[in-house]
BAMAR-390255 format. One record per residue (C-alpha): z, y, x. Coordinates in Angstrom, 1 decimal. Example, Ala and Ser with C-alpha at 12.3 -4.5 7.8 and 13.67 -1.06 7.14 Angstrom:
# residues 2
7.8 -4.5 12.3
7.1 -1.1 13.7
//
This chain:
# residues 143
115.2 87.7 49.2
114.0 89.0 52.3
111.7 86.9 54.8
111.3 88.6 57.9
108.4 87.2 60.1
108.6 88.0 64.2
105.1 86.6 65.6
106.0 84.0 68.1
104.8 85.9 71.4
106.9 88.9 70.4
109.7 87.2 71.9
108.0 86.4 75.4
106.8 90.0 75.6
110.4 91.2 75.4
111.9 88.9 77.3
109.8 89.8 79.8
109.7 93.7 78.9
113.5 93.6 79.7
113.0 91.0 82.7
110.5 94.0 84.0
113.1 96.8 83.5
115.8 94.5 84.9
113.7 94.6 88.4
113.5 98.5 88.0
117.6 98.9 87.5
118.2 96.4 90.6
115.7 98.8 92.8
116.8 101.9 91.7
120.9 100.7 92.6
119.5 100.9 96.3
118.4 104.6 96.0
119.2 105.9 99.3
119.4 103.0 101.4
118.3 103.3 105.2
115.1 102.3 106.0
115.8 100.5 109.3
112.2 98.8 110.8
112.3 94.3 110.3
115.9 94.7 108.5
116.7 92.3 105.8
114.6 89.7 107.0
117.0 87.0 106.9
117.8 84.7 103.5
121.2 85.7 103.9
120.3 89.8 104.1
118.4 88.8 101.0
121.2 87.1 99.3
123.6 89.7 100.1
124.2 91.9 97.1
125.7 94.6 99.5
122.9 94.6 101.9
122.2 98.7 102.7
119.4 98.4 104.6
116.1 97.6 104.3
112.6 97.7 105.4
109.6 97.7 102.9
108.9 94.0 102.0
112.6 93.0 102.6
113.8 95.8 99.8
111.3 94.0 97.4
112.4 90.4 98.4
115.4 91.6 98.3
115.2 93.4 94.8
113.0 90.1 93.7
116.3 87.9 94.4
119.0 89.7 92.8
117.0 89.6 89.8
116.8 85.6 89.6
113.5 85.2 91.4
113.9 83.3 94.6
110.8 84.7 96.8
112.3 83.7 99.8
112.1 86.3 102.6
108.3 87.8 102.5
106.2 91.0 104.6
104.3 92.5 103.3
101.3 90.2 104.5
102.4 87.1 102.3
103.7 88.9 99.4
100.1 89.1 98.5
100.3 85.3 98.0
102.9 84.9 95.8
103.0 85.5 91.9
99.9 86.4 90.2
96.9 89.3 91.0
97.1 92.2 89.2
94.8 95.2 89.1
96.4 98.7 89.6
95.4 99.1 85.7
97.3 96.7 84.4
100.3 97.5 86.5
103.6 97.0 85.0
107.1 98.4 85.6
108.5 96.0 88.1
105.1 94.6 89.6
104.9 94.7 93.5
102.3 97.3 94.8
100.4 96.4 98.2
99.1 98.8 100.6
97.7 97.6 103.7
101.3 97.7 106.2
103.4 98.5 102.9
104.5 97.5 100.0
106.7 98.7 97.0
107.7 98.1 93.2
106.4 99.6 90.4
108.7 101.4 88.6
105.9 103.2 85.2
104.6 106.6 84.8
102.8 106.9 88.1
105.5 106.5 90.2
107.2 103.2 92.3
110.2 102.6 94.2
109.5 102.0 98.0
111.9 102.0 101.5
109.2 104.5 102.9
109.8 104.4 106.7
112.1 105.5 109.6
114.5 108.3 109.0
114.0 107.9 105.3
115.6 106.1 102.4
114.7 104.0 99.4
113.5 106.0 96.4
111.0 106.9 93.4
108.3 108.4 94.5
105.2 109.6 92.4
102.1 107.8 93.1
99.5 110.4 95.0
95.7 109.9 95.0
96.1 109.2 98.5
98.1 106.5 98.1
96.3 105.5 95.0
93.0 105.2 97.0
94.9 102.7 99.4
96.4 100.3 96.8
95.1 96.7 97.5
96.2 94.9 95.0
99.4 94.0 92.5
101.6 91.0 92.2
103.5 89.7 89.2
106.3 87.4 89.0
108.0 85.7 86.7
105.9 86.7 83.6
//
């Protein structure tokens, strides 16, 4: 007979491993979405699983509520209030990034998923020293 023993956090870290790459498949279906300045900044833009166009903190409430995690509508001001602080070390695919005026989700290996600014469209972008330097802080939710 075979006894098989799973340690009993095992299970929360993958539920929340695939919660976290659940985040990152919702962003990326938005690849090449218009960026259009204070769009999306209605619950029912948020709600809308067809909305096409974003600004930075609506794209991540927006990403936030089509996986299951009502944030309401946020900027990117008071999305450094909700969910819990993380450094840029311990950043984790689906985590929100905050720059001062910007915000975006991060995706792994360097890079996150952002609706950058006018005349541009969501997408993964790698993670420069520039912008690096600028990070203020993480955010997690739901884990």
């Amino acid at each position: 007979m075979l006894t098989m023993f799973v340690a009993p956090y095992s299970f929360k870290r993958i539920k929340a491993n695939a919660a976290s790459q659940a985040i990152v498949e919702v962003a990326k279906s938005k690849i090449g979405c218009r960026y259009v300045y204070g769009s999306g900044h209605s619950m029912s833009a948020v709600m809308n699983k067809d909305q096409s166009t974003f600004d930075c903190s609506s794209f991540v409430s927006w990403v936030y509520y089509q996986s299951g995690y009502n944030i309401g509508v946020q900027t990117t001001q008071t999305l450094k209030n909700v969910g819990t602080y993380v450094s840029y070390s311990e950043l984790k695919p689906g985590d929100i990034m905050l720059f001062p005026h910007h915000t975006g989700i991060y995706v792994g290996n360097g890079k996150m998923i952002h609706a950058p600014q006018t005349g541009e469209s969501v997408k993964i972008v790698e993670i420069s020293a520039r912008r690096r330097s600028r990070f203020i802080m993480g955010r997690r939710i739901g884990a």
